[in-house]
Backbone as a printed PyTorch tensor [residue, N CA C, xyz], in Angstrom:
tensor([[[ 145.3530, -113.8010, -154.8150],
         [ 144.9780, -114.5520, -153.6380],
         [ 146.2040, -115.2960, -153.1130]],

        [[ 146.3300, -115.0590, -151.2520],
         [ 147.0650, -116.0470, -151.3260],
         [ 146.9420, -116.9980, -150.1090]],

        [[ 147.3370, -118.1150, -150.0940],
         [ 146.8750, -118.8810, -149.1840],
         [ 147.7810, -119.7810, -147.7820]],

        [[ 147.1800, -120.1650, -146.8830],
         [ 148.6850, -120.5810, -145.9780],
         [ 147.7280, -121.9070, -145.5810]],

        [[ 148.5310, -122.9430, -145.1290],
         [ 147.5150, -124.2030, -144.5660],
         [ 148.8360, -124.8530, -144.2400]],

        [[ 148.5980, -126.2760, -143.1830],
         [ 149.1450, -127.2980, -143.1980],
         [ 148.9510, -128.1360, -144.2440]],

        [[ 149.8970, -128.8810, -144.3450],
         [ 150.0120, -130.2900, -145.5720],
         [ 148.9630, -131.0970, -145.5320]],

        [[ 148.8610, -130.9730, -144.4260],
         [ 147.2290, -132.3420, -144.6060],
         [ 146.0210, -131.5540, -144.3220]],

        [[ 145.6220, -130.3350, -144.8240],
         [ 144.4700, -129.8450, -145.0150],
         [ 143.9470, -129.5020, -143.4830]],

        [[ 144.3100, -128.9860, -142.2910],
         [ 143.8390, -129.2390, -141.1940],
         [ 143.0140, -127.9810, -141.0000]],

        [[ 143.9330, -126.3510, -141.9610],
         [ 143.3890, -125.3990, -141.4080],
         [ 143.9080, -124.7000, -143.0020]],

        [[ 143.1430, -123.7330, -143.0950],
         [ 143.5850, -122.6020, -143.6540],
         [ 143.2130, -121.2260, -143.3360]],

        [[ 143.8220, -120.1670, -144.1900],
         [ 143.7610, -118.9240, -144.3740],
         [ 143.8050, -118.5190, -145.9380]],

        [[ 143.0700, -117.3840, -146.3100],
         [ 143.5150, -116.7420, -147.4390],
         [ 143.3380, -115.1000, -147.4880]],

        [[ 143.9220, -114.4890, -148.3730],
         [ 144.1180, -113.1110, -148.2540],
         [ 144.4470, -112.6050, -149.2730]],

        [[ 143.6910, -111.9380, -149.9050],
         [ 143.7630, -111.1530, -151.1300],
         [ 144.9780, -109.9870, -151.2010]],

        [[ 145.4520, -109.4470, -152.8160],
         [ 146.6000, -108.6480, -152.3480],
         [ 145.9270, -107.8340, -152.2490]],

        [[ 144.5800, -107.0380, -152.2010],
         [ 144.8340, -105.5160, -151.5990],
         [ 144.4130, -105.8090, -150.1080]],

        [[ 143.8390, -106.9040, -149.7950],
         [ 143.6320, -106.8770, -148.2330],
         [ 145.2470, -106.8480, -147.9970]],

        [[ 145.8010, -107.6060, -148.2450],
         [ 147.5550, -107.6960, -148.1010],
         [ 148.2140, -106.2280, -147.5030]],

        [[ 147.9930, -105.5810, -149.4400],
         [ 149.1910, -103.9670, -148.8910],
         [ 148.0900, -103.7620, -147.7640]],

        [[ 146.6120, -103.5720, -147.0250],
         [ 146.4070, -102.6740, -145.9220],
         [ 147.1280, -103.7580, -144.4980]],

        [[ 147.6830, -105.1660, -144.6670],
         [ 148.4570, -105.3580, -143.6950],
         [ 149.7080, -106.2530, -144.1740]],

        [[ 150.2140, -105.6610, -144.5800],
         [ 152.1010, -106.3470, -145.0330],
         [ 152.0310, -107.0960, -144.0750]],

        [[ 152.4590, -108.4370, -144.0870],
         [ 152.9150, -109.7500, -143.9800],
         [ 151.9580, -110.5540, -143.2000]],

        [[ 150.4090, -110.3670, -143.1010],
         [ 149.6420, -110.9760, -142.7750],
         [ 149.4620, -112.3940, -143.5460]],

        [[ 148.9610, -113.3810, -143.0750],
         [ 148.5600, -114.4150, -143.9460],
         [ 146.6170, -114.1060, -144.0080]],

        [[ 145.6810, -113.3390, -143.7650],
         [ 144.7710, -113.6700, -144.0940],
         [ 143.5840, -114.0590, -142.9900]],

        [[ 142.2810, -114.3750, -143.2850],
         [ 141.5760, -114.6430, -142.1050],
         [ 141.4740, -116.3040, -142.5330]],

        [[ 141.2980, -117.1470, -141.4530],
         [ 140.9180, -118.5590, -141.3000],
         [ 139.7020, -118.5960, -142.1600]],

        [[ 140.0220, -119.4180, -143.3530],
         [ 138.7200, -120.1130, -143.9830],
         [ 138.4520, -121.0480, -143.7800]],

        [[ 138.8040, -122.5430, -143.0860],
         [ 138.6580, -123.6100, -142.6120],
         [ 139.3340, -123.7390, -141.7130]],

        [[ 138.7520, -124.5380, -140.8360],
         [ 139.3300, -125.1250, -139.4440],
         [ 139.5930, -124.1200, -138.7700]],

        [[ 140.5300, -124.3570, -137.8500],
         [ 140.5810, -123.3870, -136.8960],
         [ 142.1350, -123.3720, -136.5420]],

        [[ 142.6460, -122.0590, -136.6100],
         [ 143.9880, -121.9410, -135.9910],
         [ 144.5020, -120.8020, -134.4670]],

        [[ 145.3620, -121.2670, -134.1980],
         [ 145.7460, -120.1300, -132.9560],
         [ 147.2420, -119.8530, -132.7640]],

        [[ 147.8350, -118.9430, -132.4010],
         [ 149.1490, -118.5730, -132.0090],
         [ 149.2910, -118.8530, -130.5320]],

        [[ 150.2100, -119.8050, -130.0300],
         [ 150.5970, -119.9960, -128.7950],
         [ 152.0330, -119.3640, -128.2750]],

        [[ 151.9930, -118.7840, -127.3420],
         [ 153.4310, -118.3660, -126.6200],
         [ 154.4760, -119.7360, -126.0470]],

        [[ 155.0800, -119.6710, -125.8170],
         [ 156.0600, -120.6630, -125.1500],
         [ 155.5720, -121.3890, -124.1840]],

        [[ 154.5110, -120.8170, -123.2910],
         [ 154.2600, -121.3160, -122.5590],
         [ 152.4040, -121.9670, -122.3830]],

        [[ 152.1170, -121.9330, -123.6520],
         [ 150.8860, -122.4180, -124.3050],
         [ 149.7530, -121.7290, -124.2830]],

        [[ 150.1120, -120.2080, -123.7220],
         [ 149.6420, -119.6460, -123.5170],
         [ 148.2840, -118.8090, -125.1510]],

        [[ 147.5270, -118.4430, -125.2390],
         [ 146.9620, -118.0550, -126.5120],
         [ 147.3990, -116.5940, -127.1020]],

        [[ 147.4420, -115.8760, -127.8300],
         [ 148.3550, -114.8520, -128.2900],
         [ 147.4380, -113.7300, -128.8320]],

        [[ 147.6010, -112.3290, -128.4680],
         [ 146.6710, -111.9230, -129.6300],
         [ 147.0010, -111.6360, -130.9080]],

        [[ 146.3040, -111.1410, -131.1890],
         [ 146.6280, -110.8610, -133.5150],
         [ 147.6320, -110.0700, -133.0460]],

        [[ 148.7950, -110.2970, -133.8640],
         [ 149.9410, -109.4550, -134.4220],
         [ 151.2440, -109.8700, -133.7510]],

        [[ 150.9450, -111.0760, -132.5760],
         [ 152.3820, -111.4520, -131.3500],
         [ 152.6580, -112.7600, -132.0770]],

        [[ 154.0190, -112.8260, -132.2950],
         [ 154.6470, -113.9540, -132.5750],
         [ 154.8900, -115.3170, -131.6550]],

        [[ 154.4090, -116.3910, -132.3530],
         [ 154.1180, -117.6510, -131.6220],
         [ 154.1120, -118.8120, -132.3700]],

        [[ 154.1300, -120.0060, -131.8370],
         [ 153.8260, -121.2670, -132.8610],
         [ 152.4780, -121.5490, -132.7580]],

        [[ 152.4410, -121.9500, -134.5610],
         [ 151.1420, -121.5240, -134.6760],
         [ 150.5300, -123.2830, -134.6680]],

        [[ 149.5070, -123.0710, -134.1210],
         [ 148.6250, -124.8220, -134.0040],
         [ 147.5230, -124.8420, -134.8470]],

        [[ 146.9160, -126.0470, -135.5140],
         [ 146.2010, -125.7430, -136.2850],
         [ 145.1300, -126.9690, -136.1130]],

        [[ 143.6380, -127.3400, -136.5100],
         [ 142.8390, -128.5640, -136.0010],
         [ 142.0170, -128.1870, -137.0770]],

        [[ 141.3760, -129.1660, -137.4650],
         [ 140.5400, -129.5400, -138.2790],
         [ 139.1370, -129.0160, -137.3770]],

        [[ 138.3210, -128.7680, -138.4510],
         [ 136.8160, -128.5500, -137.1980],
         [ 135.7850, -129.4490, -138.3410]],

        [[ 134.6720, -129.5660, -137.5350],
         [ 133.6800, -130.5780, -138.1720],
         [ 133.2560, -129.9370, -140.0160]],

        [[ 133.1310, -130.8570, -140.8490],
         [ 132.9680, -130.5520, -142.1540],
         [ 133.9890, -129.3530, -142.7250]],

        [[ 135.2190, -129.5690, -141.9350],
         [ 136.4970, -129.3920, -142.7850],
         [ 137.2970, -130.1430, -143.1220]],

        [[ 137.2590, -131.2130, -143.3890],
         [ 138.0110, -132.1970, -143.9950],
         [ 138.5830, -132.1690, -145.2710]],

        [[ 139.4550, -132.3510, -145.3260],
         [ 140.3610, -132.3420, -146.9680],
         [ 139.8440, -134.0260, -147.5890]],

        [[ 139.6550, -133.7250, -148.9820],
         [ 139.3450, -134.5460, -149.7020],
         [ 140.5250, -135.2190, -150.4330]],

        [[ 140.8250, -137.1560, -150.6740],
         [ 142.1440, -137.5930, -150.7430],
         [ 141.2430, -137.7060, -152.1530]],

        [[ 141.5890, -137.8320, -152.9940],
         [ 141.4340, -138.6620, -154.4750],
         [ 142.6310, -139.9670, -154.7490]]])
């Protein structure tokens, strides 16, 4: 398994390795929160176009502090 998120829990992804080898260098589908790829011009991106990626918390995804 592997997993991608921001530091403060806002969003994730995870992706198993054989989902992996059927797409080399994917991170996975969104398991919490919600993320998107934006173009330069804030525009929204589809799957596979390179962009900065934004990420938000959605209701009853909250990271837990101990």
């Amino acid at each position: 398994m592997e997993l991608y998120a921001g530091s403060e829990g806002q969003a994730m992804t995870v992706i198993t390795g054989s989902e992996w080898l059927d797409r080399r260098g994917s991170v996975g589908r969104v398991s919490m929160g919600e993320m998107k790829a934006l173009d330069a011009d804030g525009n929204v991106l589809p799957p596979g176009e390179v962009g900065e990626i934004y990420m938000r918390r959605t209701e009853g995804s909250r990271a837990a502090y101990s």
